[in-house]
Backbone as CSV, one residue per row, in Angstrom:
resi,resn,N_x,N_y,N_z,CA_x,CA_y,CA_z,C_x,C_y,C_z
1,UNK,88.627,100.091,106.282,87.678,99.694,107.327,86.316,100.322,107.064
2,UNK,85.011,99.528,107.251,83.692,100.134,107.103,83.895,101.350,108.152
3,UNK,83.315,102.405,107.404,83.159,103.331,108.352,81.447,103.835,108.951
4,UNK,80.827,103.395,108.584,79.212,103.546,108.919,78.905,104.710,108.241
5,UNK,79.592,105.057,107.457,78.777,105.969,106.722,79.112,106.773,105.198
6,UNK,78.614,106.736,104.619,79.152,107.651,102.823,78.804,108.543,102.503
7,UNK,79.128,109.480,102.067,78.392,110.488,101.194,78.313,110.320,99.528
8,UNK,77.428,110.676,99.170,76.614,110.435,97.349,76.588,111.596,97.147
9,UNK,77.249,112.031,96.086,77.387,113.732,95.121,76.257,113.138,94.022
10,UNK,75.567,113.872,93.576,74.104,113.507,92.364,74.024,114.715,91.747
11,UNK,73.891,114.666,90.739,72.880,115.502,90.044,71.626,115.455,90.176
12,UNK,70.838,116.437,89.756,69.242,116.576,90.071,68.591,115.494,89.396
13,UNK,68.973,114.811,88.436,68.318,113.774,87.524,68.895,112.423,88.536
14,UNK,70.000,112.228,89.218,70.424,111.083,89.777,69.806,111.259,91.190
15,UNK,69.448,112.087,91.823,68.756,112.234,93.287,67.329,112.037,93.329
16,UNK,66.611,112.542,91.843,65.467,112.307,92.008,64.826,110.538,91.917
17,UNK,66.009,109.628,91.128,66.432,108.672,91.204,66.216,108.222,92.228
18,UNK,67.664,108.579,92.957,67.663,107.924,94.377,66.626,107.611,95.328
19,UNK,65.652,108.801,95.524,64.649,109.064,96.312,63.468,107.720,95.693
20,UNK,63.060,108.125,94.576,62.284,107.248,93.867,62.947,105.641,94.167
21,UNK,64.013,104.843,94.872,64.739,103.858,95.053,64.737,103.363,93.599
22,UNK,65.667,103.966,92.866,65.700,103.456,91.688,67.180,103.128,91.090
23,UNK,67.951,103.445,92.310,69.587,103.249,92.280,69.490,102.273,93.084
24,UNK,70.414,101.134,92.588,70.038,99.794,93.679,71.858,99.910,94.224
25,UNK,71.672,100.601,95.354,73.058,100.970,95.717,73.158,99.680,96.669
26,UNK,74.914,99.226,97.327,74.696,98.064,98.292,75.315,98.702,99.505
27,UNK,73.868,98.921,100.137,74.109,100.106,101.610,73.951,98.541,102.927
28,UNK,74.264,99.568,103.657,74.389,98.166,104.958,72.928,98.712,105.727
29,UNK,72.402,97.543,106.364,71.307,98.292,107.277,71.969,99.605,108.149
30,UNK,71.454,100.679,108.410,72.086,101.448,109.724,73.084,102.693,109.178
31,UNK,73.727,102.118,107.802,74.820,102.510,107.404,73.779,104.587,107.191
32,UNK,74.959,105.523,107.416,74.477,106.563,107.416,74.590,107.263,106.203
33,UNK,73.809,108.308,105.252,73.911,108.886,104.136,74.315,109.806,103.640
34,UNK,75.086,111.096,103.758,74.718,112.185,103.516,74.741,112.572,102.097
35,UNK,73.779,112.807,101.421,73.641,113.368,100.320,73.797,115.017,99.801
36,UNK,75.076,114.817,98.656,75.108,116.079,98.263,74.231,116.542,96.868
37,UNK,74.606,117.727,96.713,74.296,117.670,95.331,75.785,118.120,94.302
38,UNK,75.597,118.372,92.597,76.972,118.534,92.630,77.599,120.097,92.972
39,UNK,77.506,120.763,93.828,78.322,122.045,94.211,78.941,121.542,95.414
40,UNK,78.648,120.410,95.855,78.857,119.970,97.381,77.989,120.248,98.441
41,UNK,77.086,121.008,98.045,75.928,121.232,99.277,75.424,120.089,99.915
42,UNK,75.320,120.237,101.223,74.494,118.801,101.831,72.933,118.881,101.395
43,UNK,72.330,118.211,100.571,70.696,118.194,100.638,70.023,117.283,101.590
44,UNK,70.615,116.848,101.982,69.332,115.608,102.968,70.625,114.556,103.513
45,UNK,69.805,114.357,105.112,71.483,112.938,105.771,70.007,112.313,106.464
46,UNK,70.650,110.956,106.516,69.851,110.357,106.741,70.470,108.482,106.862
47,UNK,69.679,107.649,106.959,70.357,106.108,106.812,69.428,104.898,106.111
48,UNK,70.416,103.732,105.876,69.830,102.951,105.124,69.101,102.101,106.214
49,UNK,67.644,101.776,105.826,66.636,100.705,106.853,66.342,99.389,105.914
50,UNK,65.587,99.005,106.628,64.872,98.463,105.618,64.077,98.717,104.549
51,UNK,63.856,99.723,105.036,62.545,100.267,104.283,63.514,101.420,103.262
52,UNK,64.405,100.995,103.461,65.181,102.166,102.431,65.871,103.609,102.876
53,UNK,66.154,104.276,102.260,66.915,105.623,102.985,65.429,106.208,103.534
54,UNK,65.792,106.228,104.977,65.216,107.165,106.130,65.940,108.270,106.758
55,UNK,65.176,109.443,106.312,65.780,110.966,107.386,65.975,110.403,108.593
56,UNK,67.105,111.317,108.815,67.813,111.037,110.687,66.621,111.892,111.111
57,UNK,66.164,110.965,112.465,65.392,111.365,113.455,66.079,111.411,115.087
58,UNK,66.407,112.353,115.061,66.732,112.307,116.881,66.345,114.016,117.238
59,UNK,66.395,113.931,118.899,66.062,115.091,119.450,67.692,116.153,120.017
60,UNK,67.389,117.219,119.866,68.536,118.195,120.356,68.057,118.004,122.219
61,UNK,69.567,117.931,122.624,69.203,117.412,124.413,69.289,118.794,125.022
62,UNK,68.544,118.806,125.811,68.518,120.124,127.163,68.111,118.989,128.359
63,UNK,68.964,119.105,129.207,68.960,118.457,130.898,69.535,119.331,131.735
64,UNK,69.056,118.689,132.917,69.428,119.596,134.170,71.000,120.116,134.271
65,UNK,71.698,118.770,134.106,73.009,118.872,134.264,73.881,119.340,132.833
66,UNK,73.520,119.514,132.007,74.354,119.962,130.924,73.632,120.759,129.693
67,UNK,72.306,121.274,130.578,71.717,122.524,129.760,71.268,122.187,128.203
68,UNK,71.423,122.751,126.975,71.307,122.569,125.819,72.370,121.944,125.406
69,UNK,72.406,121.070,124.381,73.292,120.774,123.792,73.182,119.679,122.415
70,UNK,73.476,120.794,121.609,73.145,120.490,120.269,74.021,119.819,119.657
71,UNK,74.231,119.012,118.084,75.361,118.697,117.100,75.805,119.344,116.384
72,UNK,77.099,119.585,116.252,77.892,120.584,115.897,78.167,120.729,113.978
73,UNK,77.385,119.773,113.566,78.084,119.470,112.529,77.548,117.764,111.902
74,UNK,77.614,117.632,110.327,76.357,116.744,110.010,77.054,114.887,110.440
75,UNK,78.089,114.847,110.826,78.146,113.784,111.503,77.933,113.880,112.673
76,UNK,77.865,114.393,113.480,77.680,114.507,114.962,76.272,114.657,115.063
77,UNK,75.676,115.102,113.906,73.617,114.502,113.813,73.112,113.643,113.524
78,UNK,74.364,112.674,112.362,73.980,111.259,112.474,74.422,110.200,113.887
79,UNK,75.696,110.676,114.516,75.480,110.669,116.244,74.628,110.414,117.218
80,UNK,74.091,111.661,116.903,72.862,111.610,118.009,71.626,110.692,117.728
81,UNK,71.488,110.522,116.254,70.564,109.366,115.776,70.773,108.204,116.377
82,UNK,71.990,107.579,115.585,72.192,106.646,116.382,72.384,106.442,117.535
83,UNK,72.812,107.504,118.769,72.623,107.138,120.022,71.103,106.640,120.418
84,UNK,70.230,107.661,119.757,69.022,107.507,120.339,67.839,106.763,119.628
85,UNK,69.031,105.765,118.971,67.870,105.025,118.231,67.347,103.599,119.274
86,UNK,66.683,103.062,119.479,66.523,102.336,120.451,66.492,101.302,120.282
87,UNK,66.438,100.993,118.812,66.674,99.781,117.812,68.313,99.360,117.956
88,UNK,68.776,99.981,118.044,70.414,99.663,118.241,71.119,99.611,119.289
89,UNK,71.478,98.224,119.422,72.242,97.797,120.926,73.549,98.398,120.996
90,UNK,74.474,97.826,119.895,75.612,98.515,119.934,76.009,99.694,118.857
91,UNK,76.343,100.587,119.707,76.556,102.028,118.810,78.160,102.114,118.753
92,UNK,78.836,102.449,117.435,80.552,102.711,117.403,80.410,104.042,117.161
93,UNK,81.188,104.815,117.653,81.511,106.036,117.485,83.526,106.487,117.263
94,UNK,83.587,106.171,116.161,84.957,106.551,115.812,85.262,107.693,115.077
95,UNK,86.568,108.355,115.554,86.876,109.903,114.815,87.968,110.189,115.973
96,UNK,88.662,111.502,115.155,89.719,111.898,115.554,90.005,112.670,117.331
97,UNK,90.883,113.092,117.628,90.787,114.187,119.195,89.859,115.342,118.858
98,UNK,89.200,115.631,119.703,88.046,116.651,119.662,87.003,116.215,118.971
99,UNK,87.016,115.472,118.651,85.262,115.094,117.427,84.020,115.038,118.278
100,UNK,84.242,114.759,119.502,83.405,114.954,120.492,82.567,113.184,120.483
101,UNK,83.313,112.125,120.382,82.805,111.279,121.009,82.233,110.985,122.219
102,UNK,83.178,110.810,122.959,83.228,110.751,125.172,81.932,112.022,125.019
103,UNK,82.767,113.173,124.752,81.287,114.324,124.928,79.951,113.504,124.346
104,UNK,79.426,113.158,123.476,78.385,113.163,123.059,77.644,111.822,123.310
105,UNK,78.433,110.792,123.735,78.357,109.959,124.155,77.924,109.936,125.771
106,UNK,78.535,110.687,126.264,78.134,110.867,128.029,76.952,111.769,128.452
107,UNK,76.713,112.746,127.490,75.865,113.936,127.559,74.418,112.468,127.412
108,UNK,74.309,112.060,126.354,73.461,111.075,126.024,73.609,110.324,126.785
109,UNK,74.422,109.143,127.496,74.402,108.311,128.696,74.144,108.484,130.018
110,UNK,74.179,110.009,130.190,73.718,110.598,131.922,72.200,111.079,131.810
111,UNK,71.487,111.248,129.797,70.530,111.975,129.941,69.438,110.498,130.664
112,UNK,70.274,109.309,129.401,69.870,108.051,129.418,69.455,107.616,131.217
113,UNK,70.126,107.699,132.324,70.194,107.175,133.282,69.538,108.320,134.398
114,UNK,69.371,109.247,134.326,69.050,110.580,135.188,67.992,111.341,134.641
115,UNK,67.824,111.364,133.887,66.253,112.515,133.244,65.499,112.140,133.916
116,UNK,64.458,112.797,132.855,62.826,112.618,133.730,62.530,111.737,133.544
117,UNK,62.510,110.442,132.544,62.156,109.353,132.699,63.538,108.297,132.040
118,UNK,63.863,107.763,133.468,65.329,106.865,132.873,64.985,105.765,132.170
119,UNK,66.046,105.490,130.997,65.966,104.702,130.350,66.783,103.151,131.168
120,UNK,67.598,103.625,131.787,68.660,102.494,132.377,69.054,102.910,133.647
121,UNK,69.099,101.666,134.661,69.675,101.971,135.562,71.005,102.179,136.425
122,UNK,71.958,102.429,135.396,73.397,103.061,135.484,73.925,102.908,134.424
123,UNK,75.564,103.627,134.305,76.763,103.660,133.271,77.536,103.073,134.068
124,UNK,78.313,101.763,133.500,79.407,100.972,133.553,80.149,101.876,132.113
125,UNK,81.580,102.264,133.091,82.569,102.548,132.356,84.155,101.559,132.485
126,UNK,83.863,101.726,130.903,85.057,100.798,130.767,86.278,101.152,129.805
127,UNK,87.335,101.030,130.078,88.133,101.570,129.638,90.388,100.814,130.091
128,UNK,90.464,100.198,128.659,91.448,99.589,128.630,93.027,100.428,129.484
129,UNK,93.327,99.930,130.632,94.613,100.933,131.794,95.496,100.853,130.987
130,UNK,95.824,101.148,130.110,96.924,101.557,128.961,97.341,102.817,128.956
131,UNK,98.824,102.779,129.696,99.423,104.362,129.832,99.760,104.938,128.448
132,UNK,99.064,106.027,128.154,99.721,106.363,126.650,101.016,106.666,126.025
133,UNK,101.209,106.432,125.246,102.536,105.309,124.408,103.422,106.543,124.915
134,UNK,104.701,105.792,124.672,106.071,106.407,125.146,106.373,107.286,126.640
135,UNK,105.223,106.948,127.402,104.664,107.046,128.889,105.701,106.228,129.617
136,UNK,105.650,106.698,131.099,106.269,105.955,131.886,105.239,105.252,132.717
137,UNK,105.063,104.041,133.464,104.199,103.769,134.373,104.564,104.225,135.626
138,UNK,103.212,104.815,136.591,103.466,105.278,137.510,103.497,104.142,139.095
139,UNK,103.333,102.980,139.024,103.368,102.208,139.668,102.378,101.600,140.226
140,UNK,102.421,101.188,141.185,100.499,100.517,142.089,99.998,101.806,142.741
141,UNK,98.789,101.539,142.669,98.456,102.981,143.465,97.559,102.484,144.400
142,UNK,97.354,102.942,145.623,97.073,102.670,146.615,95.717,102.479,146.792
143,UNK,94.787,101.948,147.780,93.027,102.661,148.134,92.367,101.067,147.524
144,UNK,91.047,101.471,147.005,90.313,100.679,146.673,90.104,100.645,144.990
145,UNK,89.131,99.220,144.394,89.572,99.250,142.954,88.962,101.109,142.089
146,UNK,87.768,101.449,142.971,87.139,102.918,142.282,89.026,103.629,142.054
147,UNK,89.386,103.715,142.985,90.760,104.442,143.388,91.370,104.425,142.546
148,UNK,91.613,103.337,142.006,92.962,103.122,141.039,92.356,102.463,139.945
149,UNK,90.880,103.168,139.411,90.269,103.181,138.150,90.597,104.093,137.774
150,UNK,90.175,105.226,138.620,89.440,106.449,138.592,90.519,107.276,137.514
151,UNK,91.717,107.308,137.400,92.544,108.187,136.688,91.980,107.427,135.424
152,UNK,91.729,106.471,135.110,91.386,106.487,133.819,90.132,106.876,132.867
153,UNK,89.080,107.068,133.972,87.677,107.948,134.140,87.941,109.472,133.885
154,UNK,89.047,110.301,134.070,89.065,111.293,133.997,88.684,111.823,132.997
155,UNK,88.788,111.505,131.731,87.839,112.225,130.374,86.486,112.161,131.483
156,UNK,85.647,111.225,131.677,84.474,111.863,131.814,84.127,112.717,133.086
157,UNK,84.749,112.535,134.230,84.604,113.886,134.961,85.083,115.158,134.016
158,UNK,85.931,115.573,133.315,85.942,116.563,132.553,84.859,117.024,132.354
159,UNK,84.049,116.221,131.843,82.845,116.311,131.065,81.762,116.882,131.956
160,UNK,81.672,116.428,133.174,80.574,116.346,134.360,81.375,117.778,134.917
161,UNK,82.215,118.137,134.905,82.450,119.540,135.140,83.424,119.648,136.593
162,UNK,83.751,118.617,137.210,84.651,118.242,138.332,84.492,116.789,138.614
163,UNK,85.937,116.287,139.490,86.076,115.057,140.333,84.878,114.711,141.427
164,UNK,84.810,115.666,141.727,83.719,115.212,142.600,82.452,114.819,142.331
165,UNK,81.897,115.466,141.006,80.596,115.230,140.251,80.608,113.756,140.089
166,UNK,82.314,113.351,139.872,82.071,111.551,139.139,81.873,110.603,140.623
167,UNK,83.098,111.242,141.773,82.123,110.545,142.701,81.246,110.092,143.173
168,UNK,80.262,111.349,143.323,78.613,111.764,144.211,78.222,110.597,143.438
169,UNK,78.437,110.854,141.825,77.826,109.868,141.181,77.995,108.404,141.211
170,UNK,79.307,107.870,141.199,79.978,106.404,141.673,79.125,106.456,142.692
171,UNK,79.193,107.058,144.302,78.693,106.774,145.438,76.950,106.702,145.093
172,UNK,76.440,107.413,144.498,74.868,106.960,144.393,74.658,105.827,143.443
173,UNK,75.425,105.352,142.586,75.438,103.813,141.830,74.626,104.343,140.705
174,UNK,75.037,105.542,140.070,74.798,105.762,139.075,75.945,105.577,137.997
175,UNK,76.664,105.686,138.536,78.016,105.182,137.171,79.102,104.122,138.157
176,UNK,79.031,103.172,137.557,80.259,102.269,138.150,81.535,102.440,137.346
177,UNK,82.425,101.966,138.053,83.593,101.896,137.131,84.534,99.913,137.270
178,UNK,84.437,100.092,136.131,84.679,98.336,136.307,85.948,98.173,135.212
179,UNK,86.711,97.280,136.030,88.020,96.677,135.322,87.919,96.137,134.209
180,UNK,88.439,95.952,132.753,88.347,94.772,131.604,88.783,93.477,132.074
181,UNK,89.974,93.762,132.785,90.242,92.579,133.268,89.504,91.532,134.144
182,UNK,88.598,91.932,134.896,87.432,91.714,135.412,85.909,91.039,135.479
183,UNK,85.751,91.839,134.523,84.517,91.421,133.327,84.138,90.239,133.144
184,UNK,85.310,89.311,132.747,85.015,87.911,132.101,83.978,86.473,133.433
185,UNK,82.885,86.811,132.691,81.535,85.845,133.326,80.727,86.480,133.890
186,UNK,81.023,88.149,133.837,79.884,89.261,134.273,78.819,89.433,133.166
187,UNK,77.550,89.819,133.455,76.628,90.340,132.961,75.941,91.388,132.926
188,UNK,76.056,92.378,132.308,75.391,93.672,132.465,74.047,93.825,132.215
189,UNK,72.795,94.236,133.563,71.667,93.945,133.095,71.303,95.576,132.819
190,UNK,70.241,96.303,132.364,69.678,97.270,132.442,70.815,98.149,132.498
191,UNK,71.755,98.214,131.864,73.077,99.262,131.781,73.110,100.129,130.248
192,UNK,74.058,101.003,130.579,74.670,101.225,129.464,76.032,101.233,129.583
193,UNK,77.001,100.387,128.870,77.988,100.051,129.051,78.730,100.582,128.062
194,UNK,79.445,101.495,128.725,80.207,102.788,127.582,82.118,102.704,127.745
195,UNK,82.420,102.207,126.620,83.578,102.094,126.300,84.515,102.667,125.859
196,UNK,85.917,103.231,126.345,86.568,104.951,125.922,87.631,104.373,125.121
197,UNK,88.514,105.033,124.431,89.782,104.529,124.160,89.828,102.967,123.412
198,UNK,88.580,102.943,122.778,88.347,101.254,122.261,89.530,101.367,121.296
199,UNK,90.808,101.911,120.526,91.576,101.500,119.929,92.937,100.648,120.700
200,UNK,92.676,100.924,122.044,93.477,99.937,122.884,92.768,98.612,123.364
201,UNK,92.263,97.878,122.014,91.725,96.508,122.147,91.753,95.765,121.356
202,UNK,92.109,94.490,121.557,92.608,93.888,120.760,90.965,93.303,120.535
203,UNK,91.091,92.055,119.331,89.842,91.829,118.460,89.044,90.502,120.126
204,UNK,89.539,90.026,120.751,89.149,89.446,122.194,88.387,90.010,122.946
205,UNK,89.679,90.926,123.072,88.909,92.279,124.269,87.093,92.631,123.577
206,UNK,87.565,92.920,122.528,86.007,93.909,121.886,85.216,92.543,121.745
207,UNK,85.501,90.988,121.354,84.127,90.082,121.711,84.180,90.050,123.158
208,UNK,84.913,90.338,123.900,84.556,89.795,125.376,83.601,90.689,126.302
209,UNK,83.659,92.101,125.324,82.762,93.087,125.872,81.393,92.908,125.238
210,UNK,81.501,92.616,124.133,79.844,92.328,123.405,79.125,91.592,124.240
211,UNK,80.290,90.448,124.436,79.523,88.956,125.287,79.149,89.574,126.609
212,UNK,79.228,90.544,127.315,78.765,90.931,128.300,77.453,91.265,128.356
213,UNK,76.952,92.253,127.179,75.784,92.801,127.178,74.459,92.057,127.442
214,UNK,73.832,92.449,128.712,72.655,91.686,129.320,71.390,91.945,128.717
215,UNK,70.301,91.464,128.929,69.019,91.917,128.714,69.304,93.266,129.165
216,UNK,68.299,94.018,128.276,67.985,95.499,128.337,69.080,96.720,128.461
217,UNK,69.656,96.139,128.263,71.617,96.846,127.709,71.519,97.373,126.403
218,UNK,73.001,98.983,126.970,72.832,98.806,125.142,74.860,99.017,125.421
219,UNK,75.576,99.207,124.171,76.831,99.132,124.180,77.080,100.802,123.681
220,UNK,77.927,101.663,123.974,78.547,102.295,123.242,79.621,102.344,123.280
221,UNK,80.467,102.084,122.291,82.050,102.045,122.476,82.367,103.106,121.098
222,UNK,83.428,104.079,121.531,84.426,105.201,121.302,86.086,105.138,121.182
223,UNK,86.403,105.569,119.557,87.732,105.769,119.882,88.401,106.196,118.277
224,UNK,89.441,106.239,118.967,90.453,106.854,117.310,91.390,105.733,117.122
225,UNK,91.221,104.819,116.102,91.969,104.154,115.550,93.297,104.269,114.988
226,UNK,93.309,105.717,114.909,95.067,106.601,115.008,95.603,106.509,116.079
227,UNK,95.114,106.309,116.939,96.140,106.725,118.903,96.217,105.373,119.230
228,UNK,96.448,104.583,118.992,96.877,103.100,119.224,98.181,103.605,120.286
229,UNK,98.356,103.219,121.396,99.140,103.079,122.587,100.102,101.961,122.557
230,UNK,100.053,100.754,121.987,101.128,99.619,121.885,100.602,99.323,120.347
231,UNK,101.304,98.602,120.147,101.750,97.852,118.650,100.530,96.766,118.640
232,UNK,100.803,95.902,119.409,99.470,94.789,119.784,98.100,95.183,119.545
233,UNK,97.403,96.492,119.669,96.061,97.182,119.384,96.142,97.526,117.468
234,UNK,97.413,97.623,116.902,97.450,98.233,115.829,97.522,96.831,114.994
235,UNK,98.091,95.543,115.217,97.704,94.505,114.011,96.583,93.275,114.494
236,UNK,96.196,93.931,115.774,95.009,93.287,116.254,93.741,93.721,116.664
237,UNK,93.119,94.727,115.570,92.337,95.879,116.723,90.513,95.616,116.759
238,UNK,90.453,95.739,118.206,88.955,95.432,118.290,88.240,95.892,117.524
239,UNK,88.616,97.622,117.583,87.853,98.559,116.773,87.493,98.179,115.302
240,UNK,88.640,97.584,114.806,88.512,97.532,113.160,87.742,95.618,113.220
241,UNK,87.727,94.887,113.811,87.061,93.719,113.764,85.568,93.872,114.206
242,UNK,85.280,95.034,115.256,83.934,95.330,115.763,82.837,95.932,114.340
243,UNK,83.797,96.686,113.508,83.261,97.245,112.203,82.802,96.316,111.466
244,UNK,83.742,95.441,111.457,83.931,94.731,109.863,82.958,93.672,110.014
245,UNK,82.857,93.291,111.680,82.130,91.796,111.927,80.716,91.735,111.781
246,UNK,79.641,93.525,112.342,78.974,93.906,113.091,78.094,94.341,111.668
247,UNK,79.015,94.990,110.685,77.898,95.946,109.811,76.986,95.208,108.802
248,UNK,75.795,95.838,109.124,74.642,95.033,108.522,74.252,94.433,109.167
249,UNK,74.532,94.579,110.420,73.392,93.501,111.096,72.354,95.117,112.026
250,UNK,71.473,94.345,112.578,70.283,95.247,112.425,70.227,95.974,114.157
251,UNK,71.265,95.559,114.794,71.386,95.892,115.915,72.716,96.690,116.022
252,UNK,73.489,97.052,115.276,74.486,97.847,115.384,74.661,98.808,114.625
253,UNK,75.157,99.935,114.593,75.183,101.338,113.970,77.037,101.825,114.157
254,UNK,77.465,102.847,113.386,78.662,103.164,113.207,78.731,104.379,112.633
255,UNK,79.288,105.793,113.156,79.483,107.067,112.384,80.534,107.257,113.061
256,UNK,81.443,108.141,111.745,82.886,108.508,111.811,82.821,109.613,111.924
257,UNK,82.805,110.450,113.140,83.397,111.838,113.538,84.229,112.088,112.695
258,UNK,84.250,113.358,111.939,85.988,113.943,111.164,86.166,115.478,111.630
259,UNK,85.874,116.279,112.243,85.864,117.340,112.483,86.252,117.671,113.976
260,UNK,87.431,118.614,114.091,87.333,118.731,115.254,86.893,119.675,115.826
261,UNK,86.203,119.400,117.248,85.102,120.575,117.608,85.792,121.074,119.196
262,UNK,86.955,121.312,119.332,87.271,120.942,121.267,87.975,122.495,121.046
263,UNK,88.821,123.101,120.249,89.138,124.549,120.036,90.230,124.324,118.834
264,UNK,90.035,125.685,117.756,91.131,125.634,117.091,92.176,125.497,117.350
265,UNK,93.183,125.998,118.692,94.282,125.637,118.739,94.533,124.107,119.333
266,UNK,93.581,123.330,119.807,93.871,121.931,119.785,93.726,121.290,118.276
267,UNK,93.469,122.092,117.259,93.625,121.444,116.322,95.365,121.176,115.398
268,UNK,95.604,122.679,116.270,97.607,122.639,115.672,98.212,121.388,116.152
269,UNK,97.679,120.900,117.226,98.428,119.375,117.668,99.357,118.644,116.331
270,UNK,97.916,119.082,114.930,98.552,117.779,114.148,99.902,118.526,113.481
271,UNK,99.950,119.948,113.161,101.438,120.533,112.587,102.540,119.933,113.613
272,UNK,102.238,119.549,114.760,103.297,119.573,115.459,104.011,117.940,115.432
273,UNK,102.004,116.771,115.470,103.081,115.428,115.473,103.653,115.378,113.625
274,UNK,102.737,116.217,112.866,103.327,115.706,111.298,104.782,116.319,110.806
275,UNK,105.309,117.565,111.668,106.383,118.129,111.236,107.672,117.383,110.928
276,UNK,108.371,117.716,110.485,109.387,116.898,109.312,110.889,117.420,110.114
């Protein structure tokens, strides 16, 4: 699957090359760079434009609500590029548990809708009700549709620092929460329409969400193409048709988180599902 991004090992005679555009490499618009040299050092990250390999340009965020907050690491700076490139409607953000998608994605979507000068006037969250695999379902749950969204919102109150933060916010119509099932003949105007768990979608689901995007919208959709929840997401998956359909065109962008950043011991998870 395209992953939005490569790294190039060079020697000093092949980089000075590169720079000079004298390697006619076949990069996708958007597609991200990081250049080593040969010890493995990173010398320069950056992406392919038109105009050829361009240094990543984005800003480190400080806001009211979530203080400083920097990238941890050189994909999570081509991240923040592409979040904040303004040229790009739809942004993919795929990588493993902890890579800090949802995080870096929401930190950027609340700065987007709440700073000092908003870019959009709310977050539509969306997110496929798929109990995770070998789960039991817990049945109908009672109240109104926020009600019996809302457990599936819980990554991003995490994020906002309590339940109640995602409320205040639902109740002032700064973040909605809206059904997939739902969706079909809606239009999202002036949103940012942020998508969790996109490996529970089939290749439908992910055009039926594109087809949503209104004037002055942008898309971000998130997920790990490993945590597939049913079988149906794994030989039909939005995620991997959203890649394959999308790259190179001049409105979409794609970087693969690989690092996990949430704590070392959430990283033992994997000794435990790989053990023999």
């Amino acid at each position: 699957m395209y992953s939005g991004m490569t790294e190039l090992i060079y020697n000093d005679e092949e980089i000075a090359k590169f720079y000079e555009g004298k390697y006619q490499q076949n990069f996708y618009i958007n597609q991200y760079i990081i250049l080593k040299n040969e010890k493995g050092d990173i010398i320069d990250k950056g992406k392919w434009t038109e105009n050829g390999f361009t240094k990543l340009k984005y800003s480190k965020m400080n806001n009211l609500m979530f203080g400083k907050f920097n990238p941890r690491n050189p994909e999570q700076e081509c991240a923040f590029d592409l979040l904040q490139n303004n040229s790009c409607t739809g942004k993919l953000l795929v990588g493993g548990f902890g890579s800090g998608k949802t995080m870096i994605s929401l930190v950027h979507a609340m700065d987007f809708i709440s700073g000092r000068n908003p870019k959009y006037d709310r977050l539509v969250y969306l997110r496929n009700n798929v109990p995770t695999k070998n789960t039991m379902e817990i049945g109908a749950l009672p109240s109104d549709l926020n009600a019996k969204i809302k457990p599936w919102a819980m990554p991003i109150a995490d994020i906002l620092g309590e339940e109640t933060q995602l409320d205040l916010l639902i109740e002032k119509g700064k973040i909605k929460l809206d059904h997939i099932g739902f969706i079909r003949g809606r239009s999202y105007i002036n949103s940012i329409i942020m998508v969790s768990e996109a490996q529970n979608l089939t290749r439908e689901l992910a055009g039926l969400i594109v087809s949503r995007v209104g004037e002055g919208s942008i898309l971000i959709v998130e997920g790990d193409i490993n945590q597939c929840d049913k079988y149906t997401f794994e030989k039909d998956s939005g995620i991997y048709a959203m890649a394959e359909a999308l790259k190179g065109d001049m409105e979409f962008g794609m970087v693969t988180l690989k690092k996990n950043e949430r704590s070392r011991f959430a990283s033992l998870s994997d000794k435990i599902i790989l053990i023999q």
